[in-house]
LOBA-92181 format. One record per residue: x, y, z of N, C-alpha, C, O in turn. Coordinates in pm, whole numbers, plus 50000, padded with zeros to 5 digits. Layout:
% LOBA-92181
XYZXYZXYZXYZ...
% end
This chain:
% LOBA-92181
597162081282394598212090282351599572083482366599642073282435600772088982300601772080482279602362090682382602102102682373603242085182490603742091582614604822098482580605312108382635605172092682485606882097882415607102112182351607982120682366605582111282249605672119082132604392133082153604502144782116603242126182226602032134082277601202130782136600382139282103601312122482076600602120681958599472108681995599722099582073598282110281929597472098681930598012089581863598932090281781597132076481917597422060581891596172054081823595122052681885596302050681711595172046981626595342034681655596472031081685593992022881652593942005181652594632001281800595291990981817594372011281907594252003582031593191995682073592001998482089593931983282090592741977182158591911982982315592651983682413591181984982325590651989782474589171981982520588051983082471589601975082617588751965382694588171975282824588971981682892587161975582843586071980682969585051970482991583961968882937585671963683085584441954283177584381945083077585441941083030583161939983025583071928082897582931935582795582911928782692582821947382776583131949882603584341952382560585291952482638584471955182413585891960582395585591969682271584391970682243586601977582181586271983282072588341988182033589281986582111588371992081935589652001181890588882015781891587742020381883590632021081911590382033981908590642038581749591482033381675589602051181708590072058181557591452059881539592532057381593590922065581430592712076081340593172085681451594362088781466592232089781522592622102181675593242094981792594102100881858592902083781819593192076781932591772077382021591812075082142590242081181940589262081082026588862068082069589352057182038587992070582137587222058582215586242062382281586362070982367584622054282243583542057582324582992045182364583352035582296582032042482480581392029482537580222043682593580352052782675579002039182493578212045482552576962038182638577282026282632576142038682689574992035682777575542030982922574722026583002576782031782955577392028783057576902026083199576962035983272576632019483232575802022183372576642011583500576082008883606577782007283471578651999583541579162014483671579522025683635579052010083810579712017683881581002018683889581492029883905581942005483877582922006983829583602005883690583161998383602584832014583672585412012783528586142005283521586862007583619586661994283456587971985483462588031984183342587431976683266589451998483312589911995583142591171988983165591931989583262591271980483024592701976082958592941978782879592031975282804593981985682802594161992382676595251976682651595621968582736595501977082511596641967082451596831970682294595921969482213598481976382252598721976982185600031971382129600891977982188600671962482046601601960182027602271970781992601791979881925603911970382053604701975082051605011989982131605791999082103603771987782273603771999482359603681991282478603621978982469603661997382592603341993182709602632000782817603182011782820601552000082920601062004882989602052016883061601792028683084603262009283088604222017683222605302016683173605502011783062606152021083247607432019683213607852007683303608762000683258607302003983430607661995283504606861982283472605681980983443607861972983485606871963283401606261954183553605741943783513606201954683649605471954283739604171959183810603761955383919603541969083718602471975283730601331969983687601661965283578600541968383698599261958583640598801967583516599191978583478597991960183475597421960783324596381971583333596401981683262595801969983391594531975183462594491986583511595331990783590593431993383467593262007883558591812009183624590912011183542591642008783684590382013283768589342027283803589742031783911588532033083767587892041383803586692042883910586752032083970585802049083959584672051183986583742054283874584542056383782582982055283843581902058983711581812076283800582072086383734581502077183916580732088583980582092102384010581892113284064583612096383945584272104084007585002111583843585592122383838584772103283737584772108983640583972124083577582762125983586585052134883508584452146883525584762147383389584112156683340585492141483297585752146783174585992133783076585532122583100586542136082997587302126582922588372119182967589252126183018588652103482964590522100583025590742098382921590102093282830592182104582934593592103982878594082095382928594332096183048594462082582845595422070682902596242073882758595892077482646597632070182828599072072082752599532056482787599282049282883600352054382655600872044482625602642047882593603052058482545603432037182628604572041682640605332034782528605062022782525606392039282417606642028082312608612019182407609642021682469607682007582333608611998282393610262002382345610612009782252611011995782432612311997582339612661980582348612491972582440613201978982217613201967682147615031962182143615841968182072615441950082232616601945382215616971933982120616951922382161617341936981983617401925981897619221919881926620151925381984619101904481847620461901881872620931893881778620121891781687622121887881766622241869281748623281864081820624301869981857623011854281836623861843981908624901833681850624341823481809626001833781839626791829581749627861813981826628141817581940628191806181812629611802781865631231811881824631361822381761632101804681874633221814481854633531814581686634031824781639633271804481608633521804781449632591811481398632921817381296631241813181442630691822681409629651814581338629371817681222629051804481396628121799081299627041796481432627321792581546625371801081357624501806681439623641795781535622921787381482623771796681677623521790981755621661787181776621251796781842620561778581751619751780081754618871774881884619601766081931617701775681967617121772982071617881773982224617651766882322618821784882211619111790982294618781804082361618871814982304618301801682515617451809682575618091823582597619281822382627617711835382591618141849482597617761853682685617601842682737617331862382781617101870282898617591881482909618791884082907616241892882929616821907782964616271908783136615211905583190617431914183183617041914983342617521928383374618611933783353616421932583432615851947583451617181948683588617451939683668617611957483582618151962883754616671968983855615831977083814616681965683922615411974084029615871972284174616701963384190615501978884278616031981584366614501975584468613371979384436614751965384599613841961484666614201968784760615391968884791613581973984805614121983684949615391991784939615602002484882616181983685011617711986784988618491979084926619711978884945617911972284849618701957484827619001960084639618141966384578619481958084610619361962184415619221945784380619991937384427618011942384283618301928684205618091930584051617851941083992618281913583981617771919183862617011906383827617201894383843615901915283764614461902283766614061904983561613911913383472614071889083594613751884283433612831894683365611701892883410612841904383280611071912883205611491903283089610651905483002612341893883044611461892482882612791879082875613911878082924612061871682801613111858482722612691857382579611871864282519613581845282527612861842982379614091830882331615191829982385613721824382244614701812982214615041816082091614171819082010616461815882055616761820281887616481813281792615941802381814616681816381693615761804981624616531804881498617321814181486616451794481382617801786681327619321796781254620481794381220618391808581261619391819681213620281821281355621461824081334619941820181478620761826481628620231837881634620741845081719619111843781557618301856881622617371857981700616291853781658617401864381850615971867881885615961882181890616741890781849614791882581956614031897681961613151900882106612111895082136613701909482174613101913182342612671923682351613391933082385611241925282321610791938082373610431936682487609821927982549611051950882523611211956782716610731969882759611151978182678610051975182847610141983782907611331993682900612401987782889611412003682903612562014382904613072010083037612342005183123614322012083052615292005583188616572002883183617062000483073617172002883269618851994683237618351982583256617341979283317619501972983171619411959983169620761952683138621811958883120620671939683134621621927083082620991923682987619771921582985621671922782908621081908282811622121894782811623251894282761621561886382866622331874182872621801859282835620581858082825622611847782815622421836582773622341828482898623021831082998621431817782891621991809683006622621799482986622771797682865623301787883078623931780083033623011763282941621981758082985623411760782876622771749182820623801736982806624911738582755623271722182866624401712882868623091702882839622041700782898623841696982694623301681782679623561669082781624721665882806622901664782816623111652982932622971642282852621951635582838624581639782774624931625682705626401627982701627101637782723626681613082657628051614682665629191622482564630371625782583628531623482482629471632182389628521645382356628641651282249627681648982445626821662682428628191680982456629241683182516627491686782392628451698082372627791706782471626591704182462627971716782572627791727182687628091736782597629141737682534626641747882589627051759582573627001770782714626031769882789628121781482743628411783182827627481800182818627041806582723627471802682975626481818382948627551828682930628671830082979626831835582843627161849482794626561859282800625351858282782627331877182836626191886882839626981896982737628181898182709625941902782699626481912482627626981924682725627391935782690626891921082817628111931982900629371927782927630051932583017629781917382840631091911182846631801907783008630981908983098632351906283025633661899983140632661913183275631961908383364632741920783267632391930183387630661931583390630091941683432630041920883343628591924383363628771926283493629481916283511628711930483585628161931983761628451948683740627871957483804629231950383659629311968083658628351974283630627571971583539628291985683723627391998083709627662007683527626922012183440628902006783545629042013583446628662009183299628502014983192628581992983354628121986383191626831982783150626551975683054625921989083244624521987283238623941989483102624272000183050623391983983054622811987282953621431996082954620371991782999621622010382890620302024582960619612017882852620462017582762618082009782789617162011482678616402022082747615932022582861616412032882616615712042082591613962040282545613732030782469613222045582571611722042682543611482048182374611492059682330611262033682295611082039682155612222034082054612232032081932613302031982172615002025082082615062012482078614402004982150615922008981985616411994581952617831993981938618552001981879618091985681987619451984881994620021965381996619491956282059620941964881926621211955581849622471946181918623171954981967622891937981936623651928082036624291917081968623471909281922625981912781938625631902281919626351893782057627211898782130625921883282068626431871282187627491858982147627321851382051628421858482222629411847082109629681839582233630701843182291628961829282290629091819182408630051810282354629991806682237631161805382454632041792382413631231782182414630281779382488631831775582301630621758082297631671752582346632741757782315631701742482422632741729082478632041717682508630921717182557632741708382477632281695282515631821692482680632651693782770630511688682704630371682782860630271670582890629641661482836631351670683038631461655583067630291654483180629541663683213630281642083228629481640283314630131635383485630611624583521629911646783555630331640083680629451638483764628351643583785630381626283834629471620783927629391630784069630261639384077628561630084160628331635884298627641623284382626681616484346628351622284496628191616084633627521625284709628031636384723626031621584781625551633884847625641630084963625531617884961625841635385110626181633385217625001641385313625431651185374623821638585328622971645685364622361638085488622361626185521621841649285543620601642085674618931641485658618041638585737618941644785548617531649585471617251637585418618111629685378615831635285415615141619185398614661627185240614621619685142614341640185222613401641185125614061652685097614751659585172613741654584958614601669884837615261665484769615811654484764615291677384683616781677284556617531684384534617141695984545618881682584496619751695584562619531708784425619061706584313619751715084451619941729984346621271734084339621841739484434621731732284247623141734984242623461746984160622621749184074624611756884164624691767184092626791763184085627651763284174626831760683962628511760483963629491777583913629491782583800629941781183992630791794183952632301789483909633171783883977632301794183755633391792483711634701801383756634401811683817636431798583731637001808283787637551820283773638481824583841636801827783654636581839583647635711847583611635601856383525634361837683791633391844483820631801843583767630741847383816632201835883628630801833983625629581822983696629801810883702628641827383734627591815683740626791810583669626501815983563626171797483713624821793683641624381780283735625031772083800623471781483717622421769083722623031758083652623671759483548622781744483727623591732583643622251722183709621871720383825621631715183537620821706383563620761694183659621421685983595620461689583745620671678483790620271663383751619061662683731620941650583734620491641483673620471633783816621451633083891618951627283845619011614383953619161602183887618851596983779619981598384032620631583383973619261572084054618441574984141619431562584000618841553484079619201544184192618541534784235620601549384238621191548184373620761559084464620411570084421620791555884598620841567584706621781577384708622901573984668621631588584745622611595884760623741600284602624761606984596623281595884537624071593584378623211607884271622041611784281623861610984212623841623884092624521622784029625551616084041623851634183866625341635883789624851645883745623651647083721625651653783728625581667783645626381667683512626811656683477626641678283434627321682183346628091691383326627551702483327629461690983304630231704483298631501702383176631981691783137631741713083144632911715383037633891713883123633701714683244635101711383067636441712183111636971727083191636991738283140637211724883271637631736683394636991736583530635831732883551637691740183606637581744183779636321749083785635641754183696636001746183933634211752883899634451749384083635151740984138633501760084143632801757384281631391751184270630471754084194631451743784346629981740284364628761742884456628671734784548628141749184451627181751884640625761751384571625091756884483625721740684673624311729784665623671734484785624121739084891622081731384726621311740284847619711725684843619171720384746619491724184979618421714384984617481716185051617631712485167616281721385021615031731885172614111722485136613911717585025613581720385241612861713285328611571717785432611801728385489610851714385451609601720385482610311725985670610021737385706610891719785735611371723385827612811728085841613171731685953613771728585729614971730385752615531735985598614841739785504617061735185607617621739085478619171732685503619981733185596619141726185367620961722085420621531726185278621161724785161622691732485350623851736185221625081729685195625531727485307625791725785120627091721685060627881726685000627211729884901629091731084975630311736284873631511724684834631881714084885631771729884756632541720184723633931723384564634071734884523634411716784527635441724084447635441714584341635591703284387635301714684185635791701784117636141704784049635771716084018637221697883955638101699383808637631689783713637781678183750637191691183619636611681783486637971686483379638231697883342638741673083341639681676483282639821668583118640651668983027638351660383143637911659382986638651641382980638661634282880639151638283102639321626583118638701614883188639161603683211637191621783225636461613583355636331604683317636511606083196635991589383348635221576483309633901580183389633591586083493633271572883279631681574083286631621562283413632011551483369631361561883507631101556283639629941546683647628761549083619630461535783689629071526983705627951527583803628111522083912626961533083779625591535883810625551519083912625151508183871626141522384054625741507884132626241512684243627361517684249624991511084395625821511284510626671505384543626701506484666627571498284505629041495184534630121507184475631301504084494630001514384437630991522684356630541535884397631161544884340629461540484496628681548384561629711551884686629821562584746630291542084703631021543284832632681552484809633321557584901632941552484707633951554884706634731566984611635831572684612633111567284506633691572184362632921585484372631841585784431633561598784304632051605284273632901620484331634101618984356632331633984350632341641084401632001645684529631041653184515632251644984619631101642284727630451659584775631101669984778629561658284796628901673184876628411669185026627531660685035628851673885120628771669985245627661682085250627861693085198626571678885314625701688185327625871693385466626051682985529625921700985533624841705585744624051711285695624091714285575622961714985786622111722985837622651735985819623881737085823621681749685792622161759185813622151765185944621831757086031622391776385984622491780586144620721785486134620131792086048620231779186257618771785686269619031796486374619731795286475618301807686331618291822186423617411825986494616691834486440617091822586621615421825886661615311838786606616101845186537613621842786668613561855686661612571856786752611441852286735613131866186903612181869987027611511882886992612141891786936610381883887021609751899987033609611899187196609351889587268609931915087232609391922187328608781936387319609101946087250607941934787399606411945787398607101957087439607701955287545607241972487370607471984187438606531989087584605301989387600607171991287639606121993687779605472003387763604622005387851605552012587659604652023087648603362020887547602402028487543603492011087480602612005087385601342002387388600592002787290600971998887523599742001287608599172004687693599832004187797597872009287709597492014187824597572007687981597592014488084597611990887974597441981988069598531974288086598491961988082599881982988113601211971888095601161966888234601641955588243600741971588338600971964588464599871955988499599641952388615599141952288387597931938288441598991928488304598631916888286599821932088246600381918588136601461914188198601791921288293602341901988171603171893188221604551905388157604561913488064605531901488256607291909588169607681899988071608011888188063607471911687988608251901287852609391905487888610091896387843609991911487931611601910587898612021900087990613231897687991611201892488076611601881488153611151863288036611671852488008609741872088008609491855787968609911856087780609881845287722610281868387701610871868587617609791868387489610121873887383608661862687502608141854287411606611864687414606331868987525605801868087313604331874287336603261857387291603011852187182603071855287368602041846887349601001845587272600711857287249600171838287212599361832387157598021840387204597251846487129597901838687377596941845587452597071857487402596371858987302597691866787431597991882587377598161887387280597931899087247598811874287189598281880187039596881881587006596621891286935595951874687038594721877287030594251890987062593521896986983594591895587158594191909187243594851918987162594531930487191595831917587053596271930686941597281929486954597721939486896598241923086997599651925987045600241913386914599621903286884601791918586846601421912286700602561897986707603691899586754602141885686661603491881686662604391881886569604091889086473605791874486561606701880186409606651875286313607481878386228605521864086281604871864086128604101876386103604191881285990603481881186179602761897086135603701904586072603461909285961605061906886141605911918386115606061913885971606791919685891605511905785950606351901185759608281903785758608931909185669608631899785848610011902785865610671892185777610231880885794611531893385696612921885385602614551894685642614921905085696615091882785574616061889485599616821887485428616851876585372617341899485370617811898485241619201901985267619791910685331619571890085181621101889685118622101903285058622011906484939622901909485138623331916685057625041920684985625541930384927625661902585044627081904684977626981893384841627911885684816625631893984756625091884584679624291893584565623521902484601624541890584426623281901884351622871892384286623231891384169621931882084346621021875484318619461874684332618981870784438618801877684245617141880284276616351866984377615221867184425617131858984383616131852184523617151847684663617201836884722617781858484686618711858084777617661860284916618301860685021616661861284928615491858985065615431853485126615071842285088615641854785239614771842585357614141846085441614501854885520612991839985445611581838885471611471835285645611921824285675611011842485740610901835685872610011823985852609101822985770610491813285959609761802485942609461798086044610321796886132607771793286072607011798586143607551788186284608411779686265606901790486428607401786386523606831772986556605651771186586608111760286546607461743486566607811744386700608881750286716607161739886825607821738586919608461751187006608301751087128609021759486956609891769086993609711785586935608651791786945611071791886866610541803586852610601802686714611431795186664609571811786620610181810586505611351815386436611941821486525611971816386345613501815586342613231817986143612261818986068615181818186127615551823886023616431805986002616821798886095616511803985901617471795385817618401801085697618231801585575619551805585792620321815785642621771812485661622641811485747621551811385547622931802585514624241812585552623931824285534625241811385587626401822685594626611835085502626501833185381626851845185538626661856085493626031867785550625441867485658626181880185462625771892285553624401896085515624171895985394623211900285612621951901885559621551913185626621911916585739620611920385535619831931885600618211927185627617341924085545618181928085797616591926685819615571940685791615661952885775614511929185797613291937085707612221937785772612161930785874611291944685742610011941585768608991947285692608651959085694608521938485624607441939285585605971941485575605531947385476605041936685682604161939285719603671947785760604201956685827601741946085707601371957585778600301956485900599081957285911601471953985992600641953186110600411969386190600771979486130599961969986289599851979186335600811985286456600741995986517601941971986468602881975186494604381972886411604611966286310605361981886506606851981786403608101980786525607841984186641609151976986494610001971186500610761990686584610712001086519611121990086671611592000986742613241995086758614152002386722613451985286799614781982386846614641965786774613651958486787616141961986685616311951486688617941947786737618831956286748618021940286750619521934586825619991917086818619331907286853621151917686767621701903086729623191901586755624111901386673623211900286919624321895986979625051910887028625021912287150625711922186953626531934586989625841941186894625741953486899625181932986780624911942886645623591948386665622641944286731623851963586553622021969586620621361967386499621461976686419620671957086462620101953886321619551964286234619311962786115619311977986321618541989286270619211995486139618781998786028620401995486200621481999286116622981994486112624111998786131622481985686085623821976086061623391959785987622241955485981624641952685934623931943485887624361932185959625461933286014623521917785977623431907686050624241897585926623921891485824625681900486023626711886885997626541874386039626761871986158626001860485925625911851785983627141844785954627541844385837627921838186068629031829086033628191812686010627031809086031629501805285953629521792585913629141783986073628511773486062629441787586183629581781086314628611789886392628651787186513627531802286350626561803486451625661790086432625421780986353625251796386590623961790586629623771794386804624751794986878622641796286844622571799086975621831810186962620831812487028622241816786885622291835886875620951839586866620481835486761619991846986947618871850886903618191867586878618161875986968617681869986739617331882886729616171886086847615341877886886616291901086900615731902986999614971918186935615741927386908613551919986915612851927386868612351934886985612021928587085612261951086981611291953087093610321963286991610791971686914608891960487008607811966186919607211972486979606831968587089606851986486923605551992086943604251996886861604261996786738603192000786930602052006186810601852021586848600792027586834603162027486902602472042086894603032045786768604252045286748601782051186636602172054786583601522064286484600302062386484601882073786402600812080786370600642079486185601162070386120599862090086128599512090286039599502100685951599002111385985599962099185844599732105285716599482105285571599912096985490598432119785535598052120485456598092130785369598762140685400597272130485226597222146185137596892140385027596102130985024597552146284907596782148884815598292146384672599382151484697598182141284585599282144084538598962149484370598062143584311599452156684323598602162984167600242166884085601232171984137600072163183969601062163083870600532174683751599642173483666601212183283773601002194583650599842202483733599572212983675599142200583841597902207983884597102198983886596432199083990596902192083825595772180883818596112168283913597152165683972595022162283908594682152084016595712143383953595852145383832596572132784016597402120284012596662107384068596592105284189596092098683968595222089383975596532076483988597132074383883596902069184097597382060184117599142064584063599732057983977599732076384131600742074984132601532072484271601142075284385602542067684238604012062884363604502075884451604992086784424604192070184551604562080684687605642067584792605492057184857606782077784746607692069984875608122080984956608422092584928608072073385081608062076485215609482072685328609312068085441610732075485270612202076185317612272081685464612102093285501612642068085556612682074285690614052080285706615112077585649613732089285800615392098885774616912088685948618042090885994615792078885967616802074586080616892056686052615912051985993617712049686081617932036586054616292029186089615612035286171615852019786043614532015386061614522000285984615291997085894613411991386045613231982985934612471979285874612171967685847611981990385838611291995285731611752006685654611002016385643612972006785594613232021085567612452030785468612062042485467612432021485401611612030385294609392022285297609132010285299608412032385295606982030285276606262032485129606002043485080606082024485091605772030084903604212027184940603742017585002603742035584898601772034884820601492044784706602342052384661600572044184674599712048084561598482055884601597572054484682598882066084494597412079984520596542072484484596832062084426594992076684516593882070784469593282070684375592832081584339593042059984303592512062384220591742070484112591682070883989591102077684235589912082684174590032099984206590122109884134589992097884333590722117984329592512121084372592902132684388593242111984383594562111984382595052112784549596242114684570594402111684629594392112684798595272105984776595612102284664596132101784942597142091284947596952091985157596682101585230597192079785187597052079685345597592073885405597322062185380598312074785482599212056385511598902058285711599072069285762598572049385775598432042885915599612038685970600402032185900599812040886065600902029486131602342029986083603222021686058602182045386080604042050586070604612050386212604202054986319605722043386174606792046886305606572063186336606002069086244606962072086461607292082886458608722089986474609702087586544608372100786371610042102586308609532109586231608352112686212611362114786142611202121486031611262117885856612292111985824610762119385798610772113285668611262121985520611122134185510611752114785427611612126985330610342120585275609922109285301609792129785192608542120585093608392129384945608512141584937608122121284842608072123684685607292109884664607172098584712606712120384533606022113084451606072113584288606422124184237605772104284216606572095384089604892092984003603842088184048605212098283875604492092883801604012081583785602852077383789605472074583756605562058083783606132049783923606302055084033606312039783898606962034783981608512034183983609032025383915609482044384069610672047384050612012039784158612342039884276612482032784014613742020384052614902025184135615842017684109615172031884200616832037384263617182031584392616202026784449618142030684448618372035384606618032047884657618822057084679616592047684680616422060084724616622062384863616032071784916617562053284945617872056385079619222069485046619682078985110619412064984948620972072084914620512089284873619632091984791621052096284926620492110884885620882113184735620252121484670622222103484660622232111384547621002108084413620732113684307620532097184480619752090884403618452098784344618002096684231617882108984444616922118684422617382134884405616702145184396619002132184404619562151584389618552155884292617812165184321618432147484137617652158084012616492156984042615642159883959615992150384223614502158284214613992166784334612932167584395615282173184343614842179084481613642194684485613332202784572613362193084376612272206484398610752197784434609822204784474610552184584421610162178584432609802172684556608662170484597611232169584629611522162484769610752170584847610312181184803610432165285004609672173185092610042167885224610182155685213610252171885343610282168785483609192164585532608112168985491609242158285598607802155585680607792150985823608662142385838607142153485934607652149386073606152141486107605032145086072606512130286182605702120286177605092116686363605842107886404604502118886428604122118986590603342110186592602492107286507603642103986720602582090986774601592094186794601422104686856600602086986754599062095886787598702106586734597642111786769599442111686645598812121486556598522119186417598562107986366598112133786331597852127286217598172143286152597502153386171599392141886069599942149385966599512145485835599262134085794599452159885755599002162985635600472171485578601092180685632600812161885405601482167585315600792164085187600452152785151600562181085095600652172584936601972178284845602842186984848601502168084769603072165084690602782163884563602062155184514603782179284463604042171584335604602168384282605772172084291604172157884174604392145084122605542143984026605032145983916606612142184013607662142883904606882136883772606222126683791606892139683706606312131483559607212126083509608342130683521606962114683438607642109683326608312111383257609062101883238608572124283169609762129883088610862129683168611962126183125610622134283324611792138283396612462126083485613572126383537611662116983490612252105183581613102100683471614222104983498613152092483331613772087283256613912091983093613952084882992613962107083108614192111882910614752105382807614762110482695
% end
């Protein structure tokens, strides 16, 4: 069925297990002698899509034994971003890359992640079909690496204020909507870079921000000297911040340069290495341990275990015995004075010592991820309470260590979640803790098969909780984010060692995005 219109879909493809067939003029479909216990359909139709979220798998899953009727699978029609790409005279730019990037929200964090590219082609037209969503549509930068090669520079069709909310682009499910892009072409020179590093091994990643604000990615050319590069840039001021990770470390650089369309092309020789060039002085970034300590109420046998708040550290020995260490917690810490989709950093695991964070300066919100069976009760980094607040790293820490105290009392909940009355086969249940946490928000999925939903190893506390047809993009820490669904919203109180029951219905589709 078409999700939009409620109309059948004739010439779907629909895959079950190894067969396949189209559906009629109705949108039917039969696979008879069936005797597979499980179902694993794929429907595929051009110019629709499974979800609205384009992160959802292809795939739907059944039981054979839990089926009672006929399924209804709905298909959603794409909305389609056509364009062209022009220079400023207006003559059409060809094999230049396009990109629509979805806004979506990781926790608390908002990014925007690539759903679709395409290269224009000799007219400067492409064509992006997307998921219904706000978006960008933008160019990236392209620089010939020769000496008289021309830089085309990135462009979005949200003009000068793409970072605005207000200039988001809403595609509607079913619409097309039309773009054109007019990137400055300029000549690129080639400058040189002096690298100043302590790193035996890597390559730097460079991103140059022009000075009013834009970024991009800038190719790197290796020289066949040490320490020697060249990049490419048009005429104008540009920052530079170079980034170099390493299986044990990470080193960063900044730096400032002017290309004024007068460079000499530099002789490629360590003698002229010494003196000539841009230089990027790399350090180390600040490494951040990270200590756990055991809540004393956490177990039954705290007075046969060693004081962690003396020896700081849960051991190897005791992790064995259930007690978790902070690769379990799946803990990161994300970037948030940055709206960049791989602004992450990853704990890295413990050589020698404790394991630790490598994050470059800036403000970050810690996380946790995992699903261990314990959670993060108290974190602390120096005066700051990481729970609720965010972890300022300066240019000159180091020393400073996050101090975790964990427990596993925790309880559980479950129910049932049904959309219109009927069962909700794999819809989104988020789980909004109502007090600072790091974990703030818990997302899962009803079941498959009779729409249950259960989650283990909740902190105890209070929560709001709703559930989503699809998978739903907002800040939903923010209350205004769910005002148009509050008949929907629900309280829920969460006890250690117990086990609470809520069901919940399901906002549908018309109403999350009309």
């Amino acid at each position: 069925m078409n999700a939009a219109t409620g109309l059948p879909i004739p010439r779907v493809l629909v895959r079950f297990n190894d067969r396949a067939l189209l559906t009629d003029h109705e949108g039917k479909f039969e696979f008879d002698q069936v005797t597979d216990i499980t179902v694993n359909l794929q429907i595929t139709k051009p110019g629709f899509s499974t979800s609205i979220d384009p992160s959802d798998p292809p795939n739907q899953f059944f039981q054979l034994n839990q089926l009672t009727g006929p399924i209804e699978l709905r298909l959603y029609p794409e909305a389609l971003a056509t364009g062209t790409v022009t220079d400023p005279n207006d003559i059409p730019l060809s094999n230049i890359s396009v990109q629509a990037l979805r806004g979506t929200y990781d926790e608390l964090v908002h990014r925007w992640m690539v759903v679709a590219q395409a290269q224009t082609d000799l007219h400067g037209n492409f064509r992006l079909p997307v998921p219904a969503g706000d978006y960008k549509i933008e160019t990236r930068y392209v620089a010939r690496s020769s000496e008289d090669g021309e830089a085309v520079l990135p462009a979005s069709a949200l003009g000068p204020a793409a970072g605005s909310d207000s200039q988001v682009i809403h595609l509607r499910s079913g619409e097309e909507r039309h773009f054109d892009l007019h990137p400055a072409v300029r000549r690129s020179y080639p400058v040189l870079l002096r690298m100043e590093t302590g790193s035996e091994h890597g390559f730097p990643q460079i991103t140059a921000r022009t000075s009013d604000g834009i970024s991009f990615n800038v190719g790197v050319v290796a020289s066949r000297s040490p320490g020697r590069a060249t990049i490419y840039l048009p005429s104008g001021t540009y920052k530079l911040s170079a980034r170099i990770q390493n299986t044990d470390a990470v080193e960063i650089a900044e730096t400032s340069v002017t290309v004024t369309g007068a460079e000499t092309v530099l002789e490629d020789s360590p003698e002229s290495s010494t003196t000539a060039g841009t230089v990027l002085r790399f350090v180390a970034t600040p490494s951040i341990p990270v200590e756990l300590h055991l809540d004393s109420s956490a177990t039954s046998d705290n007075s046969q275990r060693p004081s962690l708040a003396a020896s700081g550290v849960l051991t190897d020995q005791f992790s064995n015995q259930g007690s978790p260490t902070a690769m379990q917690l799946g803990l990161t810490l994300q970037r948030v004075d940055q709206d960049e989709g791989t602004a992450t950093v990853n704990l890295m695991p413990a050589r020698g010592g404790l394991p630790s964070f490598a994050a470059p300066p800036g403000r970050y919100r810690l996380l946790a991820r995992g699903f261990s069976q314990w959670y993060v009760k108290t974190a602390s980094y120096g005066s700051s309470d990481l729970l609720g607040q965010d972890l300022v790293v300066a240019a000159s820490a180091t020393g400073t260590t996050i101090h975790l105290l964990v427990s596993n009392q925790t309880g559980t909940l479950q129910g049932n979640a049904k959309l219109k009355g009927q069962v909700c086969r794999g819809c989104w249940i988020y789980l909004i803790s109502s007090a600072p946490s790091a974990t703030p928000i818990y997302t899962l999925r009803s079941n498959g098969n009779d729409g249950s939903y259960s989650r283990a190893n909740l902190p105890p506390g209070s929560y709001q909780a709703i559930a989503f047809e699809h998978r739903y993009s907002a800040e939903l820490a923010d209350p205004a984010a769910l005002a148009s669904f509050s008949t929907y919203l629900q309280s829920v109180t969460v006890s250690a060692g117990a086990q609470s029951a809520l069901d919940l219905s399901v906002v549908p589709q018309a109403e999350m995005q009309p």
